[in-house]
DSSP file (Angstrom, degrees, kcal/mol; ACC not computed):
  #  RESIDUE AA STRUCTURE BP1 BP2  ACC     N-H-->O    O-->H-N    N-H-->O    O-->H-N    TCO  KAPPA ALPHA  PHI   PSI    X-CA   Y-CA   Z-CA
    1    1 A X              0   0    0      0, 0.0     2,-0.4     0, 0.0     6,-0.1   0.000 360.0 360.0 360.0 134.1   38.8  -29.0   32.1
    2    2 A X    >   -     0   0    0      4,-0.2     3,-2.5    39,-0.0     2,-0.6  -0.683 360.0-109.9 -94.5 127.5   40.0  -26.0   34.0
    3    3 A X  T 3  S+     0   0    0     -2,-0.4     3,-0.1     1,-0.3    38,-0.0  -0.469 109.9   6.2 -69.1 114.7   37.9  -22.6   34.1
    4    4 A X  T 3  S+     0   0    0     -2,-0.6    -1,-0.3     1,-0.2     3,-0.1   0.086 106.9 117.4 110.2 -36.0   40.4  -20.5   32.0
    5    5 A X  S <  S-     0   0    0     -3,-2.5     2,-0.3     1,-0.2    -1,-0.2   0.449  74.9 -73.2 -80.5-145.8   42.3  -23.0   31.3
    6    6 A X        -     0   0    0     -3,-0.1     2,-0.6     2,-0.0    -4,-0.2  -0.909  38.3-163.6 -97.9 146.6   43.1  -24.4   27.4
    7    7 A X        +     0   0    0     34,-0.4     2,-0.3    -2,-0.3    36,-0.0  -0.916  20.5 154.2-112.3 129.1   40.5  -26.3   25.7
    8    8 A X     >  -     0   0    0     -2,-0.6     4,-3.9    35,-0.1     5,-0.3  -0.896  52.9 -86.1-138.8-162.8   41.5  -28.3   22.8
    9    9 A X  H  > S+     0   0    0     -2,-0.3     4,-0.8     1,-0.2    -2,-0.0   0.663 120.6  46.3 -77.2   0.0   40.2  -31.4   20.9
   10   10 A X  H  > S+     0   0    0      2,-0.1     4,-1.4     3,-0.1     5,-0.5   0.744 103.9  55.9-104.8 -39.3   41.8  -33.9   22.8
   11   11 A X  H >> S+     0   0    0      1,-0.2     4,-2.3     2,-0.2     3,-0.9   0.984 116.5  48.2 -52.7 -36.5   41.0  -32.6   26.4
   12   12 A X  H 3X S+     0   0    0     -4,-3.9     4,-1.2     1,-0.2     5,-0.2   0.956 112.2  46.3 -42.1 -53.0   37.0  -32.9   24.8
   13   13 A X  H 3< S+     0   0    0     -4,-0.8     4,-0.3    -5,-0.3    -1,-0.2   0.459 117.7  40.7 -75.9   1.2   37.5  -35.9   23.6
   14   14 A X  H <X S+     0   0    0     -4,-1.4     4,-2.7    -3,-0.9     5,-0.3   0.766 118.1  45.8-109.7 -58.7   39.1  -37.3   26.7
   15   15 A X  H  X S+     0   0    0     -4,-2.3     4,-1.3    -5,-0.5    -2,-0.2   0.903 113.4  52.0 -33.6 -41.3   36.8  -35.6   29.0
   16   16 A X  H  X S+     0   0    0     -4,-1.2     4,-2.2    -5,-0.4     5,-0.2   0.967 114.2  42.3 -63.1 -59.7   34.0  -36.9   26.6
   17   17 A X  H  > S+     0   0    0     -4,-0.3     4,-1.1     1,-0.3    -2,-0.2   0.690 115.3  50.0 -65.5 -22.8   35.4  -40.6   26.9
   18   18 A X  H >X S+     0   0    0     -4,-2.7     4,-2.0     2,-0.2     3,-0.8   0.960 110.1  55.3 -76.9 -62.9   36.1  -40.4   30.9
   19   19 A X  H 3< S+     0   0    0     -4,-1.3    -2,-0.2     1,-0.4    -3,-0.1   0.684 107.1  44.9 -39.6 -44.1   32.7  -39.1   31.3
   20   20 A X  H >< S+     0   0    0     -4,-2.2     3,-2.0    -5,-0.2    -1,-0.4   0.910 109.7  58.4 -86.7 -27.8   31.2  -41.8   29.7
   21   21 A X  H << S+     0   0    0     -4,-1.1     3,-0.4    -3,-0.8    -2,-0.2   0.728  99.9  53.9 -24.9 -47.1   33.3  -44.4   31.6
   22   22 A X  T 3< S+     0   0    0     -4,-2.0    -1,-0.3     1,-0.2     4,-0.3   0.238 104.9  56.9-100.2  27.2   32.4  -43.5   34.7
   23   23 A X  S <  S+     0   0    0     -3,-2.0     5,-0.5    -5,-0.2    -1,-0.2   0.225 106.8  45.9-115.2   7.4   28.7  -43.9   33.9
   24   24 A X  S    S+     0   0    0     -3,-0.4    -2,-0.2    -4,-0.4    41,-0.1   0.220 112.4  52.3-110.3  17.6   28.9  -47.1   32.8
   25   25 A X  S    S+     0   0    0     -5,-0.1    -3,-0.1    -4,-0.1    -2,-0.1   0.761 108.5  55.6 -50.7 -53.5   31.0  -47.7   36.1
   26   26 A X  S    S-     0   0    0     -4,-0.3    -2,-0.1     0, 0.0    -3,-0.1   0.171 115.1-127.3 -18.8 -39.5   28.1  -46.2   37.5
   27   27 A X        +     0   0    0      1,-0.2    -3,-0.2     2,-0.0    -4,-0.1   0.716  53.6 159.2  61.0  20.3   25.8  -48.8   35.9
   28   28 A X        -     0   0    0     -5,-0.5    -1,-0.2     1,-0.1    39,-0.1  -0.271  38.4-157.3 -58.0 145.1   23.6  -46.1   34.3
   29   29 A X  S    S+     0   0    0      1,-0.2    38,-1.5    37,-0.1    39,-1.2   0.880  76.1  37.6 -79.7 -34.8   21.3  -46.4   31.4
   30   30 A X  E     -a   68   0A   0     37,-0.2     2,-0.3    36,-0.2    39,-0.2  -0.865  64.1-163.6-139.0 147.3   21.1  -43.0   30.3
   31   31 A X  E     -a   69   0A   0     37,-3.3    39,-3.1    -2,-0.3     2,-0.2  -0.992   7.8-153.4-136.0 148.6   23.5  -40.5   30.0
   32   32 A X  E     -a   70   0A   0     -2,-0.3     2,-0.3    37,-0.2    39,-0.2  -0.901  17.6-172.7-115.3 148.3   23.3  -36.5   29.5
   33   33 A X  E     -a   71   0A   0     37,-2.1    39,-2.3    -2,-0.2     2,-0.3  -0.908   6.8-161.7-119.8 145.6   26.5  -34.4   27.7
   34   34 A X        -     0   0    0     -2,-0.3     2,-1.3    37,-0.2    39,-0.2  -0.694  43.5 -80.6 -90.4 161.1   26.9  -30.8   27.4
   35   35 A X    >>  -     0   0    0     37,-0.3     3,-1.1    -2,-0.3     4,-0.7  -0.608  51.1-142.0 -63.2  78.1   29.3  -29.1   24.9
   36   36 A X  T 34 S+     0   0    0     -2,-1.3     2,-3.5     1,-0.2     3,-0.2   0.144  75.6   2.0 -27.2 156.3   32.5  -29.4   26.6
   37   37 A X  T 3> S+     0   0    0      1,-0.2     4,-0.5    11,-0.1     6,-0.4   0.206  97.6 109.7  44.1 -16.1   34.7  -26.4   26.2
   38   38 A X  H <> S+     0   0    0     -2,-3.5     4,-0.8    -3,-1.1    -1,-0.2   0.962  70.3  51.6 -53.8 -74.3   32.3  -24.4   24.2
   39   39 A X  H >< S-     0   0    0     -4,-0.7     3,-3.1    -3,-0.2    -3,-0.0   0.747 129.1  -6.8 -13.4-140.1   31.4  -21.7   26.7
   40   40 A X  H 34 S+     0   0    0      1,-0.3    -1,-0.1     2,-0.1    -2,-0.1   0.544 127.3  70.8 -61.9  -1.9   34.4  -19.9   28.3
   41   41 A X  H 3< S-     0   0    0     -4,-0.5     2,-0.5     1,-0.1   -34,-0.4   0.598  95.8-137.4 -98.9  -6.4   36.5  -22.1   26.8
   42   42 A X    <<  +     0   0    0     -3,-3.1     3,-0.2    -4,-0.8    -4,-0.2  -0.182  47.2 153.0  96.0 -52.7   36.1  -20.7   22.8
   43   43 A X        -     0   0    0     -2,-0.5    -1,-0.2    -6,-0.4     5,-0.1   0.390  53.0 -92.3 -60.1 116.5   36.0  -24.1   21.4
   44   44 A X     >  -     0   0    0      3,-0.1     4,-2.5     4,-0.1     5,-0.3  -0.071  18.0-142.8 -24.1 100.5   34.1  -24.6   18.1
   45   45 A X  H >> S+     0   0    0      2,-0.2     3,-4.0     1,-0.2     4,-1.6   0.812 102.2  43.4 -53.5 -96.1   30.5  -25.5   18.3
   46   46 A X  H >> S+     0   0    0      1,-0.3     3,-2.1     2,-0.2     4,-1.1   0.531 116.8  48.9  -8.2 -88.1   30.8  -28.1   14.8
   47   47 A X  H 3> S+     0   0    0      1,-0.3     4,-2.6     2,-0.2     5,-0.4   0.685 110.2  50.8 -57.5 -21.7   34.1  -29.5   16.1
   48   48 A X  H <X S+     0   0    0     -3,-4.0     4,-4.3    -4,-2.5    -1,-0.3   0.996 110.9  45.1 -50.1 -54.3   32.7  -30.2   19.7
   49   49 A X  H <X S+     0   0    0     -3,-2.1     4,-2.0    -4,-1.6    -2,-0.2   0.665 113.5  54.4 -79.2   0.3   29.7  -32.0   18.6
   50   50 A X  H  X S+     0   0    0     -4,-1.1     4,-1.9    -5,-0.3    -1,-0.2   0.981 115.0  40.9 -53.0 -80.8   32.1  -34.0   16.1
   51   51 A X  H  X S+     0   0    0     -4,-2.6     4,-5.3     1,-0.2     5,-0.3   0.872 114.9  52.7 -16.8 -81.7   34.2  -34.8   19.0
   52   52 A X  H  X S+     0   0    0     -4,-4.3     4,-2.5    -5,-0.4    -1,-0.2   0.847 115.7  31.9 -19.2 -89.6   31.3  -35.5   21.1
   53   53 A X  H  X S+     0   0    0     -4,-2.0     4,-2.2     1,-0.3    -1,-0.2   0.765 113.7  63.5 -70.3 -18.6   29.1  -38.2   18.9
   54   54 A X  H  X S+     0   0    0     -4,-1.9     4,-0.9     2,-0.2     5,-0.3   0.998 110.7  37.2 -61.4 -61.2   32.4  -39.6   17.4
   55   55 A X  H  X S+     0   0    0     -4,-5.3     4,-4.4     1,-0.2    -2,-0.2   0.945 112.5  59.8 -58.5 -43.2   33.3  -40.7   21.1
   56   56 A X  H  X S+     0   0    0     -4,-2.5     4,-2.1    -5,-0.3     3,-0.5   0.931 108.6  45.1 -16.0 -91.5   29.7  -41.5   21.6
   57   57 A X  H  X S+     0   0    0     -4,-2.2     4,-2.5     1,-0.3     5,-0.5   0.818 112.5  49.4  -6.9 -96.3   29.9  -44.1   18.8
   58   58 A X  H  X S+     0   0    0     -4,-0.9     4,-2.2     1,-0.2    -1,-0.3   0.722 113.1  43.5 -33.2 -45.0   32.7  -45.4   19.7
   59   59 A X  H  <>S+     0   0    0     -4,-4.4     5,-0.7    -3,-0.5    -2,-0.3   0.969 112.5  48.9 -49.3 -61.9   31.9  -46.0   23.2
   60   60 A X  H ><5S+     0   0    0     -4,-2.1     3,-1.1     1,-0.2    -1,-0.3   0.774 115.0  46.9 -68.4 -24.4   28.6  -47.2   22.8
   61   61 A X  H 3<5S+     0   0    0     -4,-2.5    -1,-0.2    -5,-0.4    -2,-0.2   0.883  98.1  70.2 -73.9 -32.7   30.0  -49.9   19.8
   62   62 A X  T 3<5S-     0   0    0     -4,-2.2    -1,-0.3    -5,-0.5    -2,-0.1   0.364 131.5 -95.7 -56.9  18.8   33.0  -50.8   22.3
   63   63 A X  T < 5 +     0   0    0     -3,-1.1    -3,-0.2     1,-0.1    -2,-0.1   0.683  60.3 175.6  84.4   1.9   29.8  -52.6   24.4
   64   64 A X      < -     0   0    0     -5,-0.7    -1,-0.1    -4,-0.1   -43,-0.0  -0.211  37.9-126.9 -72.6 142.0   28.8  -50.0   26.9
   65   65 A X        +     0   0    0    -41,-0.1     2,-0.4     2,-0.0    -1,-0.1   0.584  67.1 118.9 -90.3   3.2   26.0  -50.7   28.8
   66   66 A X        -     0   0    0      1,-0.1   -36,-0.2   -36,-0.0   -37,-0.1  -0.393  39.5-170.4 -61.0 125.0   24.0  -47.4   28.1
   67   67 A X        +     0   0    0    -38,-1.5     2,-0.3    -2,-0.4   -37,-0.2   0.705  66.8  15.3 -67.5 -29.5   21.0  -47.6   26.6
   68   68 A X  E     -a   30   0A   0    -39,-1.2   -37,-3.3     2,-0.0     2,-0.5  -0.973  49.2-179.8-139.1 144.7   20.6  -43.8   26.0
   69   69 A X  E     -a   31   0A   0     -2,-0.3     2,-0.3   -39,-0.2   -37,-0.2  -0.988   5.7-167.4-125.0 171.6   22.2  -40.4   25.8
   70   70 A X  E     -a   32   0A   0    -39,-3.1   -37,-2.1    -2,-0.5     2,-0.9  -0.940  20.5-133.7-135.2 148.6   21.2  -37.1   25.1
   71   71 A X  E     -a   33   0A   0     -2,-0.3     2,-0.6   -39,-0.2   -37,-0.2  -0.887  22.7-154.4-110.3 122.6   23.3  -34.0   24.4
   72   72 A X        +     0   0    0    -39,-2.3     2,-0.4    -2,-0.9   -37,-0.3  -0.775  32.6 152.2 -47.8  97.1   22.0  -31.0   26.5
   73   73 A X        -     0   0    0     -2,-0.6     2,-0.4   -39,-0.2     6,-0.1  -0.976  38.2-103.7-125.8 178.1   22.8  -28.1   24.9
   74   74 A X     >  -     0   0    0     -2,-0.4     4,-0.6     4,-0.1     5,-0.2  -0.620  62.5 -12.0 -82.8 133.7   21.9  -24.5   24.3
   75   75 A X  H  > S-     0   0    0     -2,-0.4     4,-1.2     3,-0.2    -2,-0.1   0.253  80.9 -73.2  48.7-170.9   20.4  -22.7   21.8
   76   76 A X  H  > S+     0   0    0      2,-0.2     4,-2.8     3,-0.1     5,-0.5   0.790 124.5  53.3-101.8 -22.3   19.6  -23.4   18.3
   77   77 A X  H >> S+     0   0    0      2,-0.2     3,-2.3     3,-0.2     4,-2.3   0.946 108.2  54.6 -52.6 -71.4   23.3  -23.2   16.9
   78   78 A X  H 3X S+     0   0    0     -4,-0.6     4,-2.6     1,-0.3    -2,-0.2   0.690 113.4  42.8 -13.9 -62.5   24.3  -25.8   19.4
   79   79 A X  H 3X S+     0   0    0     -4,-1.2     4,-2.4     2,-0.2    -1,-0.3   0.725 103.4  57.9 -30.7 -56.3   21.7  -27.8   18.2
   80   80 A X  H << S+     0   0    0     -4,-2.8     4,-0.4    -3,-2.3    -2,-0.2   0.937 109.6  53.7 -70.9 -53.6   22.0  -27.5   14.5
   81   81 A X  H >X S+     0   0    0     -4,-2.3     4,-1.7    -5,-0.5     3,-0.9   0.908 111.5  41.7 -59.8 -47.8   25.7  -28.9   15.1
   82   82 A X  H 3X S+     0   0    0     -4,-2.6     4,-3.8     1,-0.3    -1,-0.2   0.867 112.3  48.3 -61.1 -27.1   24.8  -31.7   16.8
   83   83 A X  H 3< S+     0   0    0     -4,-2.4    -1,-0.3     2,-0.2    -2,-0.2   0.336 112.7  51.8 -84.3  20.3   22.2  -32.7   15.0
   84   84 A X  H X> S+     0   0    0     -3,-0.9     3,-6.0    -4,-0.4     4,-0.6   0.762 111.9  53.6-100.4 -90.0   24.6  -32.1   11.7
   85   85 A X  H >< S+     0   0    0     -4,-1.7     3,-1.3     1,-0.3    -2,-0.2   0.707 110.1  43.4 -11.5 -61.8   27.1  -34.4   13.7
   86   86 A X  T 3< S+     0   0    0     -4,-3.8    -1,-0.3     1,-0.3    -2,-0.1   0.460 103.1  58.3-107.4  35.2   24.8  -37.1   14.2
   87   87 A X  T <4 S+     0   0    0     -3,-6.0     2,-0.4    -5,-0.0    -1,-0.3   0.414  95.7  88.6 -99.8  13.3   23.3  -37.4   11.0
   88   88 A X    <<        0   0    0     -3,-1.3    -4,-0.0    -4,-0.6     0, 0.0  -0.803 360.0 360.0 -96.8 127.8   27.1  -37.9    9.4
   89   89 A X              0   0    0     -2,-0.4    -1,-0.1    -3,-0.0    -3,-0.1   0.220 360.0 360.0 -52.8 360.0   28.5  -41.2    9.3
């Protein structure tokens, strides 16, 4: 992602999905996320953390060797959306 540049739901979700790549590259256990694109970039709080725990999921069912992550974010909107996000199937 580029400062300025465009954010949409696939640069999150690719950014999300690189991100986690290279920490089980990494050999990490635990991994922290922010809300891509959300900031200067406009991008919907809800649709982020969609983005977000859907790739999560996937990653971690695909075999990935983290044991945890946690998503960082700001304030209590931020919050309320992820934790919306990952109580949805």
């Amino acid at each position: 992602m580029h400062l300025g540049g465009p954010t949409s739901a696939e640069i999150i979700r690719s950014a999300t999905a690189s991100a986690l790549r290279v920490a089980d590259e990494l050999g990490a256990s635990s991994f922290a996320l922010v809300a891509f694109g959300t900031g200067v970039g406009g991008f919907p709080l809800a649709d982020t953390a969609r983005i977000e725990v859907d790739e999560v999921r996937r990653h971690l069912d695909a075999g990935s060797g983290l044991e945890r992550v946690v998503f960082c974010v700001h304030g209590d909107a931020a919050r309320e959306a992820f934790e919306a996000a990952l109580s949805s199937s």
